[in-house]
DRENDO-1510 file (C-alpha; in Angstrom, 1 decimal, always signed):
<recs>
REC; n; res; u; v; w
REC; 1; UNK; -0.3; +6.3; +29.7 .
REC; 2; UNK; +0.8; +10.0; +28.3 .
REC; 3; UNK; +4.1; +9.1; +29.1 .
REC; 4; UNK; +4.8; +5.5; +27.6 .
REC; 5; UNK; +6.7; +5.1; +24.3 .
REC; 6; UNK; +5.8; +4.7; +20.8 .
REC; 7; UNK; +5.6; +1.4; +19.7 .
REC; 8; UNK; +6.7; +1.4; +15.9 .
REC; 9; UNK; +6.2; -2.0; +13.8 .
REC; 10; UNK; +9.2; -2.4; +11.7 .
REC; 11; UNK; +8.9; -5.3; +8.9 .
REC; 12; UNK; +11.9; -5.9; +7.0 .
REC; 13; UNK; +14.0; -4.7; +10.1 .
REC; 14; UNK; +16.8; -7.3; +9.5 .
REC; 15; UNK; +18.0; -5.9; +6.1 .
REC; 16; UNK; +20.1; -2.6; +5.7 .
REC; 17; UNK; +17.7; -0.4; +5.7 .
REC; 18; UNK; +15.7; -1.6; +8.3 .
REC; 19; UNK; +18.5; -1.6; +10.5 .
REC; 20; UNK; +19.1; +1.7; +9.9 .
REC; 21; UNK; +15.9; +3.0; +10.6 .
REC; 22; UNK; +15.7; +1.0; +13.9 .
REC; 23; UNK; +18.7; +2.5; +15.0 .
REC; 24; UNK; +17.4; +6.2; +14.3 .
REC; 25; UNK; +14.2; +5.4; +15.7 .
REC; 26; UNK; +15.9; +4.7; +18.8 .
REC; 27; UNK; +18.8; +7.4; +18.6 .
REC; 28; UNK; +18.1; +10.0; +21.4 .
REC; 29; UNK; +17.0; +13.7; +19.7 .
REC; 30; UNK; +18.2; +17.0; +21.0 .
REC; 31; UNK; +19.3; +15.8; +24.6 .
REC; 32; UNK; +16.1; +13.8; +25.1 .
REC; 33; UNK; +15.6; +10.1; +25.1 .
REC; 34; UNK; +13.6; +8.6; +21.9 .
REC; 35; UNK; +9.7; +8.3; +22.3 .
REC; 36; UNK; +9.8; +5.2; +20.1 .
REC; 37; UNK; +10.1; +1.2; +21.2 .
REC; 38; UNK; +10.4; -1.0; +18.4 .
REC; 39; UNK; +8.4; -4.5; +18.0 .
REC; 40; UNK; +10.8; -6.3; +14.8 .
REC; 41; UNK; +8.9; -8.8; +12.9 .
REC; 42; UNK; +11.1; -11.6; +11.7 .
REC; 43; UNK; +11.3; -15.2; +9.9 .
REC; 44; UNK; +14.0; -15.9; +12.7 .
REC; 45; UNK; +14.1; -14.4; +15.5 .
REC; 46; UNK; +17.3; -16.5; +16.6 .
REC; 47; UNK; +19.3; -15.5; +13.9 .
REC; 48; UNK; +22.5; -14.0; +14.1 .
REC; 49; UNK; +21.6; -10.7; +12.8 .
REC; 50; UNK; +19.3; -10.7; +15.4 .
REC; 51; UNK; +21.3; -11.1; +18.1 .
REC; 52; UNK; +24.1; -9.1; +16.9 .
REC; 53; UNK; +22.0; -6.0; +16.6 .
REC; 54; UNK; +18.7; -6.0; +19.0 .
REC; 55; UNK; +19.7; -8.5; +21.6 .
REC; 56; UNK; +21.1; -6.1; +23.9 .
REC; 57; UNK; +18.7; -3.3; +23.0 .
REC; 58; UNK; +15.8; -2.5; +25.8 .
REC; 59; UNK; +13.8; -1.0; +23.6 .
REC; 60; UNK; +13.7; -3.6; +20.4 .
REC; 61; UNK; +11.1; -6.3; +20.7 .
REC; 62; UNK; +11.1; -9.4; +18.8 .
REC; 63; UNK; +8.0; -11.7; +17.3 .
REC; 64; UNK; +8.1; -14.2; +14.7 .
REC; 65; UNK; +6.6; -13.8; +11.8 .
REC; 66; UNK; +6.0; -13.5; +7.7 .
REC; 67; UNK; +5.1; -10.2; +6.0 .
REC; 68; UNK; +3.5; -13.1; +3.4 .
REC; 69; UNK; +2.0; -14.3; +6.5 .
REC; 70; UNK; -1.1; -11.9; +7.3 .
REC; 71; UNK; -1.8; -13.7; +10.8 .
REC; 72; UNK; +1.2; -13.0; +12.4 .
REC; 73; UNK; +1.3; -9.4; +10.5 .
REC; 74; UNK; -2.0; -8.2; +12.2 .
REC; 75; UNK; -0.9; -10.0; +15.5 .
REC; 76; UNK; +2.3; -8.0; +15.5 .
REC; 77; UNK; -0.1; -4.5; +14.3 .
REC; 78; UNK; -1.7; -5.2; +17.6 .
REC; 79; UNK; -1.3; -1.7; +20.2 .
REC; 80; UNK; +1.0; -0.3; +17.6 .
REC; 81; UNK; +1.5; +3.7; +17.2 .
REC; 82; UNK; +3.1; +3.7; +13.8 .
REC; 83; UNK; +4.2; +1.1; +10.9 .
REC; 84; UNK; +7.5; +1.1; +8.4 .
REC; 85; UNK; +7.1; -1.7; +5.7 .
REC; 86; UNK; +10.2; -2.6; +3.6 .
REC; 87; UNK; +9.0; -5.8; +1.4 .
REC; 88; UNK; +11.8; -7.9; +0.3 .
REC; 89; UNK; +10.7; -8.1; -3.2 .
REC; 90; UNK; +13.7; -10.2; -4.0 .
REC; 91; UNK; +12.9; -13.6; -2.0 .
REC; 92; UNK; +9.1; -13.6; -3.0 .
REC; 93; UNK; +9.1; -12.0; -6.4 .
REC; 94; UNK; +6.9; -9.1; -8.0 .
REC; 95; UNK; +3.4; -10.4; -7.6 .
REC; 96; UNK; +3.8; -11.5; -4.4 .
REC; 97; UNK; +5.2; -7.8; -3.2 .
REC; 98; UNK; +2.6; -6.1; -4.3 .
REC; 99; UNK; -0.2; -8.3; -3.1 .
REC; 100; UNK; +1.8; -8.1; +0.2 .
REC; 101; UNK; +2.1; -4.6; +0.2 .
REC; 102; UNK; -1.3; -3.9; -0.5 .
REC; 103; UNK; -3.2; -6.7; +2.0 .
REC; 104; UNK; -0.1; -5.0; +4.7 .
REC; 105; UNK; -1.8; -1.1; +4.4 .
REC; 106; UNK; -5.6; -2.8; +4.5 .
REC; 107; UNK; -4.6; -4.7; +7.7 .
REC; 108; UNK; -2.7; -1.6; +9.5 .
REC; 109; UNK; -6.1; +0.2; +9.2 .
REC; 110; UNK; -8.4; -2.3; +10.1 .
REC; 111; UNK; -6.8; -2.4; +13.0 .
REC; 112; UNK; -8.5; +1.5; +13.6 .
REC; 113; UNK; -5.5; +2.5; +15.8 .
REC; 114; UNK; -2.9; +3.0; +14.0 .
REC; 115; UNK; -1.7; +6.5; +14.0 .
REC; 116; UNK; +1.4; +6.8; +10.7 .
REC; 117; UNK; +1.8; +3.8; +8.3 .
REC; 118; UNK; +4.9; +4.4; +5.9 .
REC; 119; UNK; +5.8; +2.4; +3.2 .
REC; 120; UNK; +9.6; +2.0; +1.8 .
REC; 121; UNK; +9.4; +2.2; -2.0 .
REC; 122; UNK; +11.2; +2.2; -4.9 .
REC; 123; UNK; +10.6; +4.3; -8.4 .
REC; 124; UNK; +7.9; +2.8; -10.5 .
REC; 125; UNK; +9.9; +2.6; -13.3 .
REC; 126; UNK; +8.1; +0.8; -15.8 .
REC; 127; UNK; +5.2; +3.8; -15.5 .
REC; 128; UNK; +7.6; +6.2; -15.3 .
REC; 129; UNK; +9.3; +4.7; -18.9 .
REC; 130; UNK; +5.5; +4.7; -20.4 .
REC; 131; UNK; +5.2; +1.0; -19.6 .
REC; 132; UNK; +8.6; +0.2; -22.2 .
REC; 133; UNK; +9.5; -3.1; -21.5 .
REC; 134; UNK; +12.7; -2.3; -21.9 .
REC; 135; UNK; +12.5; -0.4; -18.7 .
REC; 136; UNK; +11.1; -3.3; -16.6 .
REC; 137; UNK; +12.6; -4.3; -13.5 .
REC; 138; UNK; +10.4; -6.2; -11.3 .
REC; 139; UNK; +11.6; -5.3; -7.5 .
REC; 140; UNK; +11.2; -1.6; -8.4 .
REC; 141; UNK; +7.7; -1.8; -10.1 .
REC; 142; UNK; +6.2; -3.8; -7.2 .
REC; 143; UNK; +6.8; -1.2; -4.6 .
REC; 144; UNK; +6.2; +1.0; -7.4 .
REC; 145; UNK; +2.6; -0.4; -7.9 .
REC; 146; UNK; +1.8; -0.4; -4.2 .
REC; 147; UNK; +2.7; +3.3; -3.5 .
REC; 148; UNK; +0.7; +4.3; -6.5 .
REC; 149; UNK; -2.4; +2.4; -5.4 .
REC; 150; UNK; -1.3; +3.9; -1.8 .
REC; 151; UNK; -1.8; +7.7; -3.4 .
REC; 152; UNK; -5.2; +6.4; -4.0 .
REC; 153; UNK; -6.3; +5.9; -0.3 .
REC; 154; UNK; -7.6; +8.0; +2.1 .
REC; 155; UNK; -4.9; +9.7; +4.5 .
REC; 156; UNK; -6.7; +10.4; +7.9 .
REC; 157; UNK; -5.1; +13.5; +9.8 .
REC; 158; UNK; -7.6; +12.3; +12.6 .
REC; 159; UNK; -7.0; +8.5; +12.0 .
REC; 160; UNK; -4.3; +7.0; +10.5 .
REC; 161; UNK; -2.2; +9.0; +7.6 .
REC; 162; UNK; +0.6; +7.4; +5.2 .
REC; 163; UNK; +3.7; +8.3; +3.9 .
REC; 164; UNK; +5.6; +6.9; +1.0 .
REC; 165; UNK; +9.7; +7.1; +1.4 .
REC; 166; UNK; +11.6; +6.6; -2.1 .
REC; 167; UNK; +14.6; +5.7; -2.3 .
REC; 168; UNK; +17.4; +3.8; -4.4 .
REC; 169; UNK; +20.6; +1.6; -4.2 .
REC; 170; UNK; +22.1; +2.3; -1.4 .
REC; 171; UNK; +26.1; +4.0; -1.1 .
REC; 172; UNK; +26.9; +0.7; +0.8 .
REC; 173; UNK; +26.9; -1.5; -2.8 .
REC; 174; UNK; +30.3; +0.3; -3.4 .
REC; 175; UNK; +31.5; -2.0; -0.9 .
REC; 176; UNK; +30.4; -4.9; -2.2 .
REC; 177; UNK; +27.1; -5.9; -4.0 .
REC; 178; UNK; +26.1; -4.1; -7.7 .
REC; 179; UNK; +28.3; -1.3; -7.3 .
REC; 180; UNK; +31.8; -3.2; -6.4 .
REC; 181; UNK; +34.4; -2.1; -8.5 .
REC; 182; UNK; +36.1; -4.3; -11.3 .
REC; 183; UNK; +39.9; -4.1; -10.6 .
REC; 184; UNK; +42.2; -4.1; -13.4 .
REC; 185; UNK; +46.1; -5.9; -13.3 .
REC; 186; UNK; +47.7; -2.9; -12.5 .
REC; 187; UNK; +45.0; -2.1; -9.6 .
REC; 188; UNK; +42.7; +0.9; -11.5 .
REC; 189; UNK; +39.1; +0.3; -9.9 .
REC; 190; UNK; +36.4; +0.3; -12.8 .
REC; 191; UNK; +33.3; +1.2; -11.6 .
REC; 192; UNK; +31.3; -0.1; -14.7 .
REC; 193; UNK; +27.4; +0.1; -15.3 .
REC; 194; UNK; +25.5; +0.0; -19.0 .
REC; 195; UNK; +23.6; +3.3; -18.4 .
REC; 196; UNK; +25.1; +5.5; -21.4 .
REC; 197; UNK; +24.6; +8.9; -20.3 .
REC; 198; UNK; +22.0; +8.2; -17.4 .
REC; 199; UNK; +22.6; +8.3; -13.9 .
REC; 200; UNK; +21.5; +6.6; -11.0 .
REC; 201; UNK; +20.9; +8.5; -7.6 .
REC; 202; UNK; +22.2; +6.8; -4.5 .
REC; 203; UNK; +21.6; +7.2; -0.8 .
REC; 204; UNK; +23.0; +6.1; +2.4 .
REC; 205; UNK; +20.7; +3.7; +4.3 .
REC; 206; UNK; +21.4; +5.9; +7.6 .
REC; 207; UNK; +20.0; +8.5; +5.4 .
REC; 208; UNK; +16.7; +6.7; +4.8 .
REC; 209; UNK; +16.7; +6.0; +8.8 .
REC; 210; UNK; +17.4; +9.6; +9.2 .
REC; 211; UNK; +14.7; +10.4; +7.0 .
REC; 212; UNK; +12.4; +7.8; +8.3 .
REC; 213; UNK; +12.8; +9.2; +12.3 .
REC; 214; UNK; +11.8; +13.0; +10.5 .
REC; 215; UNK; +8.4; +11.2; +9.3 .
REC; 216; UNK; +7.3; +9.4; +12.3 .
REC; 217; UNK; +8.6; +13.0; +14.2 .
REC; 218; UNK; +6.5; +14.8; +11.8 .
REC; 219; UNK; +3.5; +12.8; +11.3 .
REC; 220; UNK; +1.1; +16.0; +10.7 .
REC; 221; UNK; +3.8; +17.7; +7.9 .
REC; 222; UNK; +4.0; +14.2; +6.2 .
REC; 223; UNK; +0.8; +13.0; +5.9 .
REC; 224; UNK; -0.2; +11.5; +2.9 .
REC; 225; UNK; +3.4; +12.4; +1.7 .
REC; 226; UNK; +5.8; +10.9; -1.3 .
REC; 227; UNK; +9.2; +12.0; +0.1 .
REC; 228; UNK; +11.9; +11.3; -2.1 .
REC; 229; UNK; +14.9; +11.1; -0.8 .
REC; 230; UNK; +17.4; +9.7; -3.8 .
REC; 231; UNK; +17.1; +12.2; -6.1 .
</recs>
């Protein structure tokens, strides 16, 4: 039993990210085969994405399920090493993220197994701001909320620890999404957003699978961790 993989629950698997950190997960390190299978929850699991990506992938296992849906979410927690949660905040709105992320990290440790739990999250902007409500935007302060409540939680070196992974719009938008560029008659790209003289950081989502493979890798050295990776 020394020998068998690592089975890592990944909900939210089928977005970018997800994908990304699925395929790091799985990426052979330094000459050596991954320790890591991968158990995919999913609302679908005939959908194309899904058989695009993981059909043909030995180590990718995929079960039917809700991250709204706390039955199937403990079922699929069942004999798992680790967990990475990424919420889709968009198709259930703010209240129902952070209920989910919260009920999500209670259910990953009554289970009593569970070895690394990390949550995908975004800057809790509206705190950050000093609650302004100008500054409120609802997918970031859901994750937001739940890593904060998360920093309040005990982190088990013997049991199970957590990490939180913030990160931001991903490089990929410049291809279409947010970021796209506006093009002008004689072809000049305008890359136009209303931030004055802020900036926003942005990351590649094979970055955030990169730096997702270095936490489950590290599990000891990222206990109880914010890493911020879009900064």
């Amino acid at each position: 039993m020394s020998n068998a993989k690592k089975i890592i629950l990944v909900i939210g698997g089928t977005g970018a990210q997800g994908s990304a950190v699925i395929r790091q997960l799985l990426a052979p390190k330094a000459k050596q085969i991954s320790p890591y299978t991968i158990r995919l929850l999913t609302r679908d699991p005939t959908s194309r994405k899904v058989k695009e990506e993981f059909d043909e992938l030995d180590d990718v296992e995929v079960v039917k399920g809700n991250f709204m849906d706390f039955d199937s979410v403990l079922k699929a927690l069942q004999g798992v090493y680790g967990v990475f949660v990424n919420t889709d905040g968009f198709t259930v709105g703010e209240q129902s993220e952070v209920f989910a992320g919260m009920r999500i990290f209670e259910l990953a440790k009554q289970i009593g197994t569970i070895k690394h739990y990390v949550y995908s999250n975004l800057d809790y902007v509206f705190k950050k701001s000093g609650y302004k409500p100008i500054y409120n935007c609802e997918h970031y302060n859901g994750k937001g909320r739940v890593a904060d409540w998360m920093q309040q939680q005990p982190s088990d070196e013997h049991g199970m620890v957590w990490s939180v992974l913030t990160s931001g719009p991903y490089m990929e938008m410049l291809h279409g999404g947010n970021f796209i560029p506006r093009i002008k008659e004689d072809g000049t790209r305008v890359f136009a957003v209303p931030l004055g003289k802020g900036h926003i950081p942005i990351v590649s989502v094979d970055d955030i699978g990169y730096f997702a493979r270095y936490i489950f890798d590290n599990r000891s050295a990222t206990s109880a961790k914010d890493l911020e990776i879009a900064s």
